[in-house]
N, C-alpha and C positions, 0 to 999 in steps of 0.2 A: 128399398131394394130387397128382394127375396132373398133368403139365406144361402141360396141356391146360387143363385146371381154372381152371390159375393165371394162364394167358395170358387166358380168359375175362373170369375175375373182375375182371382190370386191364385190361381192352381196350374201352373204347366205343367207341373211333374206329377203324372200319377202314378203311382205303386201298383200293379196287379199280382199278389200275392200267389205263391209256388208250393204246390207239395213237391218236397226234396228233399234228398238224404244229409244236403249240407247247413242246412237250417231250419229253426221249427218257426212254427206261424208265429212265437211267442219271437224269436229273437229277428224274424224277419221285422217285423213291426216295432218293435225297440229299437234297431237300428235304422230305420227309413226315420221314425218320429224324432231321436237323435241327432239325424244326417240334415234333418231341416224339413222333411218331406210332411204333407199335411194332407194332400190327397191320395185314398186310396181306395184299391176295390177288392173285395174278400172275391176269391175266385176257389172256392171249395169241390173239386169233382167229387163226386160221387160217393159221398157221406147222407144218410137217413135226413128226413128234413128237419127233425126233431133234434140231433147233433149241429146240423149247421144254426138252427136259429140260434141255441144255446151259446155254440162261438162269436157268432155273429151279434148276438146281444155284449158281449165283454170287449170286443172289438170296438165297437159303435160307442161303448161306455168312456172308455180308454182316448178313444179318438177325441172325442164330441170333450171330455175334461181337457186334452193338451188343445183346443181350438182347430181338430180335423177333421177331418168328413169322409164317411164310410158309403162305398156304393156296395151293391150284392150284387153278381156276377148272377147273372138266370132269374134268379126267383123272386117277382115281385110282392108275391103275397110275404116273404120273408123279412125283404125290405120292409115292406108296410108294419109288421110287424115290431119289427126293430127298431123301429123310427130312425132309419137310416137316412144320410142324405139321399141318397138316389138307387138306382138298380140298372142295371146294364143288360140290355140282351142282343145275341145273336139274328143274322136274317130269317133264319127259324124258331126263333124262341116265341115269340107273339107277336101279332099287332101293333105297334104305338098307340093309334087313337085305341084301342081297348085298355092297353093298358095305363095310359093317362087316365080312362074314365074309373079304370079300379083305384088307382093311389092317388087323385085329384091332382092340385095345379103344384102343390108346395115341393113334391117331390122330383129331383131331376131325373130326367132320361137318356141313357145312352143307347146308338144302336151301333152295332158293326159295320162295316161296308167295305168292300172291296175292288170295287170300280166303281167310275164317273155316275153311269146310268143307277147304279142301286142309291148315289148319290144324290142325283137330281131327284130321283122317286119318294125322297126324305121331303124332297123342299118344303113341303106345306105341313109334314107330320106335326105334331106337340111335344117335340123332345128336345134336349139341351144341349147335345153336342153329339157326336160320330168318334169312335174311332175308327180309322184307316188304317186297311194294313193288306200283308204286312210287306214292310220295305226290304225284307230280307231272308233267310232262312232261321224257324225257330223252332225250337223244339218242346216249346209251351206247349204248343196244339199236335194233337192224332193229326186232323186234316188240315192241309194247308192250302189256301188258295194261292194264284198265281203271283211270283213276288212281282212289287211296285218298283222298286228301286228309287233313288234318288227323283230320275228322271218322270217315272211312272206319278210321283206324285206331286211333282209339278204340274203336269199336266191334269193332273185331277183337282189339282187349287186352281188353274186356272180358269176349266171347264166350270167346276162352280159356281165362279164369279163372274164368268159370261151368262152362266143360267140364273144368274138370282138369289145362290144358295148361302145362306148368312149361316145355316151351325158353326159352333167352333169345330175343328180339326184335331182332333189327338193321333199322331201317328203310331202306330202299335207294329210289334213284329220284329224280330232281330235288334230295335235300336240299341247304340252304343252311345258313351258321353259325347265323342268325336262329331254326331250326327249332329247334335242339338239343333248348335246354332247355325248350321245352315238350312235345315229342317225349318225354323223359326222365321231365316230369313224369306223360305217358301210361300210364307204367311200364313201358317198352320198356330194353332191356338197352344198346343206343347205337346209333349210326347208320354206314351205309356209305357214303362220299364218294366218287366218282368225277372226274366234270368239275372242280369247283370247287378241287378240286386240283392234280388232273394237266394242265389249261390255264391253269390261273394265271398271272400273270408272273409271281410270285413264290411257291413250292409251301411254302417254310419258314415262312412267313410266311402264308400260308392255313390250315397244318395247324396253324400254334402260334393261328390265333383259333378253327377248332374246337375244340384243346383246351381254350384258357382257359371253352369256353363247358363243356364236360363236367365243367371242375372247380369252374365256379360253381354249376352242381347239384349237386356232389357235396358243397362245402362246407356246404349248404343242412340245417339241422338235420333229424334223423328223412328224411333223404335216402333211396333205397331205388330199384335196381334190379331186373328182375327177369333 
């Protein structure tokens, strides 16, 4: 199994990391890696690229010794650099099949999506998983696309699995711990937190009640993500 594979398969909770006045990237990621959290994705706006790879390298260092995995938000030459687990981008950030062919097979891919159809247009891409979003209002992002709500994204797990579409599902956007487990029981692969962690007062403690909620689904007889 690809290392890739294995970070998936154990990974519901991803961290997308916040600049904010209530926490620095040093105690945001202290407290997620504390709280139990192992997946995360460096989401650095608008810092020289020379600054983010330099974070991004002690990030990836930090992670990769406690047995976590580092995605980079935009920039795959960064990623590649860093030998990060993976790199994430938006519906305008690139290509998939280009950027598969720059950072080869070992590396994972995420893309964003916001409806069924950007979805299905994945089916065949070379990437590792989707986030969806987002379910609610957030103030992560300048631009927001139309919220999903609950309902919105049932019907976009549905839609999939009548088209064919195997990525795993991370839902992104507004979530709260309350969402998890019925997010989960959607069939969606786990959720991507932002705010609710990295403004926390307390991030160890935020991310260890998302997890307890990923592992009361997970306990859950005939449990099943996708």
């Amino acid at each position: 199994m690809l290392r890739k594979e294995l970070a998936l398969k154990t990974g519901h909770l991803m961290f997308i990391t916040q600049q904010n006045e209530h926490n620095t990237l040093q105690e945001q990621l202290e407290g997620y890696v504390k709280g139990g959290g192992r997946l995360l994705q460096l989401r650095l706006k608008g810092l020289p690229k020379e600054e983010l790879t330099r974070i991004a390298e002690h990030v990836v260092e930090v992670m990769q010794t406690l047995g976590g995995s580092v995605i980079i938000n935009d920039y795959w030459d960064v990623a590649q650099r860093t030998r990060a687990w993976g790199v994430h981008i938006g519906q305008e950030d690139g290509d998939p099949f280009e950027v598969r062919k720059a950072v080869g097979e070992e590396m994972a891919i995420g893309v964003t999506v916001n409806t069924l159809e950007q979805l299905i247009a994945l089916k065949d891409a070379p990437i590792d998983y989707v986030g969806l979003g987002p379910l609610r209002f957030t103030r992560t992002k300048e631009k927001i696309a139309p919220l999903l709500g609950m309902e919105g994204v049932r019907k976009v797990v549905e839609g999939a699995r009548e088209a064919g579409v195997s990525h795993p599902i991370f839902v992104i956007g507004g979530v709260e711990n309350l969402d998890v487990y019925p997010l989960l029981e959607l069939g969606v692969h786990g959720v991507a937190v932002s705010g609710s962690i990295a403004s926390a007062s307390n991030a160890s403690f935020a991310t260890e009640k998302f997890m307890d909620s990923v592992l009361r689904f997970l306990r859950k007889p005939n449990a099943t993500t996708r």
